[in-house]
N, C-alpha and C positions, 0 to 999 in steps of 0.2 A: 542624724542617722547615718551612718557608714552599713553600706550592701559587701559583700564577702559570698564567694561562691557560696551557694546555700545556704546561706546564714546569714544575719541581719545582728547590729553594735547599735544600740540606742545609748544616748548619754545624755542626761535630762537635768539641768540644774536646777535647785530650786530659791538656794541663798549660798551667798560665797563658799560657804564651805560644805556645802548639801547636794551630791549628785547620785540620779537613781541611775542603774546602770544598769541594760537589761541586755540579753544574750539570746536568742533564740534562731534554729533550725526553720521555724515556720514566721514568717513572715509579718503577718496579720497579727500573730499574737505578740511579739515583740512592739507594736506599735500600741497596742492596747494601753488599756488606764493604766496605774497602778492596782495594787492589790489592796484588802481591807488593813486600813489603820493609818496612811496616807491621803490629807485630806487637804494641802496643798497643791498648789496651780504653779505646776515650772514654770520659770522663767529666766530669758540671758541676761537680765539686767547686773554689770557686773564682772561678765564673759564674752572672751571670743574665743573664735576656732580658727586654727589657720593648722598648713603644715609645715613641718619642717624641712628641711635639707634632706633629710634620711628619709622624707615618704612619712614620716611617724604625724598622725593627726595627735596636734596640741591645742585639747581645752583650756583655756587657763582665766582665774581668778585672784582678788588681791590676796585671795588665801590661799589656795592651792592648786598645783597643775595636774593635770591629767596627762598621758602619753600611752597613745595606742598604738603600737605595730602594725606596721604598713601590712596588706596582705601578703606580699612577697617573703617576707621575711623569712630566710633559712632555718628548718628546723633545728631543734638544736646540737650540738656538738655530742658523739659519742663517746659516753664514759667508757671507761677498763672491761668494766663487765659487763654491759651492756647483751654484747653476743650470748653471753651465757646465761644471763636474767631471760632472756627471748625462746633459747633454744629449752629453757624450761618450764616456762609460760607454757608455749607450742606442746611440750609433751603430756603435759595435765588437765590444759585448759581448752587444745586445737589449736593448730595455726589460724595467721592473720585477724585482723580484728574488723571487722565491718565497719564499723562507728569509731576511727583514729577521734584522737583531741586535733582539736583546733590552736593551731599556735596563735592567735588573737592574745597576744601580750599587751595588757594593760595595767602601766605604773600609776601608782598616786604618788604625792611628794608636795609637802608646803612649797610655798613661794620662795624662799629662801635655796630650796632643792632639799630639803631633807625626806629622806624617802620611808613611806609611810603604809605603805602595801603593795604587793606585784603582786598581778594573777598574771602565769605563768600561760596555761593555756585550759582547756573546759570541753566535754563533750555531751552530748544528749543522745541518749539512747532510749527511743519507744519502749513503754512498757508492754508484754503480751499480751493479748486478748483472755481473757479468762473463761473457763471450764463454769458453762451451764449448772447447775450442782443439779447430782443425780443423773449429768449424762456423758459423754466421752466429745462430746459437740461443744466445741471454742464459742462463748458469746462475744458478738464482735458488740464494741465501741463507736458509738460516735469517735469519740477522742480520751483513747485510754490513758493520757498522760505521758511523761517521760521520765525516767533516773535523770538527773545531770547532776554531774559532777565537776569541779575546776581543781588546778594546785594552785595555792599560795605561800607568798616567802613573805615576811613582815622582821621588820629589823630585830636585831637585838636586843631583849629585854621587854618589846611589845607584850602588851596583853591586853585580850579584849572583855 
């Protein structure tokens, strides 16, 4: 488990080349089971964790490594348009975003180093409470859920 301002990186292996990976906002529920159709019992037999030089936490197995971005890690560099992707967001959609992504960069890559999936970074965003039907009165939620979303870059020629 790796802790990150608000947010919680669970990394579960199960067999050399089987890791669940779970990302959450809230706590508790990151440490949770998995979900239905998962009826294996993780284990490190296989793995270790250590870090790097860089601050970057490295899972690694005889089959493949994992590499998590340290919390520090500098957002990323601004592209050309950037400014003007923003200043048009802003004018359509409202300035600033409540709910930025999370730079939590996490590589996969065989053993070898061939690299096999990035998620870039990932955000969670509460869903609304919903409208009673038949009144103007918000029904609140124990726990309405969230959107999330992440980017990912997978090599050339990948397909899943």
């Amino acid at each position: 488990m790796l802790e990150r301002d608000n947010r919680t990186i669970v990394l579960e292996p199960y067999a050399p080349n089987i890791v669940r990976i779970t990302l959450s906002e809230r706590k508790q529920q990151a440490l949770g089971p998995p979900g239905y159709g998962i009826v294996a019992t993780p284990s490190m037999t296989g793995w270790t964790h250590e870090q790097d030089a860089g601050g970057y936490d490295v899972i690694r197995s005889g089959q493949m490594i994992l590499h998590v971005a340290p919390q520090t890690l500098p957002p990323p560099h601004p592209m050309p348009l950037d400014a003007l992707n923003q200043s048009l967001r802003e004018r359509y959609f409202g300035s600033g975003n409540p709910n930025p992504p999370h730079n939590d960069t996490i590589s996969i890559t065989t053993a070898a180093g061939k690299p096999l999936l990035t998620m870039w970074n990932w955000s969670m965003i509460p869903n609304p409470s919903e409208k009673a039907p038949g009144t103007s009165q918000k029904e609140e939620k124990e726990d309405p859920g969230s959107r999330v979303s992440a980017t990912f870059d997978s090599p050339e020629g990948e397909h899943y």
